[in-house]
C-alpha positions in Angstrom: 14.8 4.1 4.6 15.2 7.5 3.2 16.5 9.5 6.0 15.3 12.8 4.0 11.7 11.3 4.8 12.1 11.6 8.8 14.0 14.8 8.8 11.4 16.2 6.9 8.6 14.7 9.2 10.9 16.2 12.1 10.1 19.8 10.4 6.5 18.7 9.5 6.2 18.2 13.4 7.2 21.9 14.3 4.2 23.1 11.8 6.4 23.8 9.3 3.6 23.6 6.4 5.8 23.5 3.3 7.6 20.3 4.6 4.1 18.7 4.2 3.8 19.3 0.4 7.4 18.0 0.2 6.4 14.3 1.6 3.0 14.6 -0.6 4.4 14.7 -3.8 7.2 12.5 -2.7 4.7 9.8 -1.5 1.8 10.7 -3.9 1.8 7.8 -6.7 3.5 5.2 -3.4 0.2 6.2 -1.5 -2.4 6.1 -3.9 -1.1 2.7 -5.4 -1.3 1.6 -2.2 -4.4 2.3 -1.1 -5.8 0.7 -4.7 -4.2 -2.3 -4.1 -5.8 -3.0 -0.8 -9.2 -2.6 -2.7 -10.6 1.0 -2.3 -12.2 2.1 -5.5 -11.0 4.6 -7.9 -13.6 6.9 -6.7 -12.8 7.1 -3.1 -8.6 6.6 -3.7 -8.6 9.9 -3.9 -10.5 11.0 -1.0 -8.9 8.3 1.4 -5.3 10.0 -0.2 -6.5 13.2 1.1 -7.7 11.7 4.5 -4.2 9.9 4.9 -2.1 13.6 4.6 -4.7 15.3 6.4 -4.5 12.7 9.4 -0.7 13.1 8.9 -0.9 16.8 9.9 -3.3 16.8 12.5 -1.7 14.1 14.3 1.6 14.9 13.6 3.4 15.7 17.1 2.3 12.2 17.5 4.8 10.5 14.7 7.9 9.3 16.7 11.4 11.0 15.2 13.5 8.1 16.2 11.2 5.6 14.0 10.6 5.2 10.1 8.0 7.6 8.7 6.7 5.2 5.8 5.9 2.6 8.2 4.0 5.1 10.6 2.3 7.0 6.6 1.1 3.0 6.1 -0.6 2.4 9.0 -2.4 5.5 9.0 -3.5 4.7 5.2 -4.0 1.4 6.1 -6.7 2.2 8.7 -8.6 4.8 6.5 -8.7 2.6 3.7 -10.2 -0.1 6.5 -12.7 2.7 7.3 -12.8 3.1 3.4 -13.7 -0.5 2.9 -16.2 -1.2 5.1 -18.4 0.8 3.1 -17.8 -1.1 -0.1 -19.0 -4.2 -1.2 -16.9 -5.6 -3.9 -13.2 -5.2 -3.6 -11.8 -3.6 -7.1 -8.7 -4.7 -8.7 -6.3 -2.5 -10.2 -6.8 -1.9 -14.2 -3.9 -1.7 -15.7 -1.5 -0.2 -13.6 1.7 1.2 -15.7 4.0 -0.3 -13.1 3.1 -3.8 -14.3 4.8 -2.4 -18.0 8.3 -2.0 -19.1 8.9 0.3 -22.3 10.7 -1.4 -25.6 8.5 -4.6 -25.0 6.2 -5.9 -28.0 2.3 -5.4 -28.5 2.4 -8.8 -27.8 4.4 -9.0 -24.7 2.7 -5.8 -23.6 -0.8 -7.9 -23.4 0.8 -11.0 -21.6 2.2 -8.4 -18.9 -1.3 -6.6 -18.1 -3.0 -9.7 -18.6 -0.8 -11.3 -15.7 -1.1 -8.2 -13.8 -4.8 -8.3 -13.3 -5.0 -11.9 -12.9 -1.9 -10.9 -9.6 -4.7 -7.8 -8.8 -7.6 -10.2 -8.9 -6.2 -12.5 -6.4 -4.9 -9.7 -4.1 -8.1 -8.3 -4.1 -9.5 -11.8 -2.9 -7.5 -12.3 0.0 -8.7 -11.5 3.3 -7.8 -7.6 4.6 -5.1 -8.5 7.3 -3.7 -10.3 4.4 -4.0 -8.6 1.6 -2.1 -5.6 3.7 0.7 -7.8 4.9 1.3 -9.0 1.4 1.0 -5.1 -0.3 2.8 -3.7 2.3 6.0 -6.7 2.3 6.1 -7.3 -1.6 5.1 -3.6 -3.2 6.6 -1.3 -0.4 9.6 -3.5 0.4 8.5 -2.9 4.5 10.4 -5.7 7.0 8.4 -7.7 8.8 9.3 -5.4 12.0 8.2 -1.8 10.2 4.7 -4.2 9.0 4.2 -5.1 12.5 4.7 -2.0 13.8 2.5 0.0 11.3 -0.4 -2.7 11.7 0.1 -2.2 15.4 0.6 -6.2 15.6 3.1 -8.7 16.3 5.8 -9.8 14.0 4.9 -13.5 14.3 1.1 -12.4 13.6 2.4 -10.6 10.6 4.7 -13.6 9.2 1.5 -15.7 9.6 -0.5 -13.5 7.6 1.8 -13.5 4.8 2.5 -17.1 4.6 -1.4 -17.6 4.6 -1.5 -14.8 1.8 1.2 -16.0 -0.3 -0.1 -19.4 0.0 -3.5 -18.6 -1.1 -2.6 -16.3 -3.6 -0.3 -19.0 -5.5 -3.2 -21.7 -4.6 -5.5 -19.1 -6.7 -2.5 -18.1 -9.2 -1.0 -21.2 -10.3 -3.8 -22.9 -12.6 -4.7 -19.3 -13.6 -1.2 -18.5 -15.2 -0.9 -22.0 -16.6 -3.5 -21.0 -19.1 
């Protein structure tokens, strides 16, 4: 927890607009990976990113001092990129996301990496949303299962369920892939 993130929230709350650009570009890549990971096309990303921070503002005397602001910024992307989804048909894996790649590493090593990376992508994007969220949010945002719950606006023991179920069917979907 970066405690730069709520005090600058705290100011966001008083209206203070140029706090707001502050947590944009210091949540900016976290967000929009994010929101591709739980499926949303490359074409909407965007848009959803935009309907995240502008949710942020309006509803900003709403966000609760004493808690975790990236928690409270994942639940509100987490619900527009349900709104997002609902509209979509086919969930989209990432295509190779420069995360997944470490510099100094060999053409050859460089194509095992993004090849594993879209198979991992491929069966994120295939596990069920409540899932898929619990799994993003735990294993790429490094949330406990207490700020997951509380961003999902669920129960911890709901949210441990979910990610056993996730993590078990994406290693029942990863293991023969990566043995190839």
């Amino acid at each position: 927890m970066s405690h730069a993130d709520e005090s600058l929230m705290r100011r966001v709350r008083l209206g203070e607009q140029e706090h707001m650009s502050i947590l944009i570009r210091r949540f900016a890549n976290q967000l929009l990976t994010f929101i591709r990971r739980l499926g949303v096309r490359p074409q909407a990303a965007d848009e959803v990113f935009q309907e995240v921070f502008l949710a942020v503002w309006v509803h900003r005397r709403r966000y609760q001092p004493e808690r975790n602001f990236k928690p409270w910024l994942l639940g509100i992307a987490t619900n527009k990129c349900r709104h997002a989804l609902r509209g979509q048909r086919v969930l989209e894996p990432i295509d190779n996301h420069p995360q997944w790649t470490q510099v100094g590493t060999t053409p050859v090593d460089h194509l095992i990496q993004t090849e594993t990376a879209q198979i991992v992508e491929i069966g994120i994007s295939r596990l069920p949303l409540k899932q898929r969220e619990v799994v993003v949010m735990r294993l790429w945002n490094d949330m406990s299962y207490a700020e997951i719950a509380w961003a999902l606006n669920s129960s911890e023991s709901s949210v441990r369920s979910n990610m056993s179920f996730g993590l078990s069917a994406l290693r029942e979907y990863l293991e023969p892939k990566l043995r190839e």
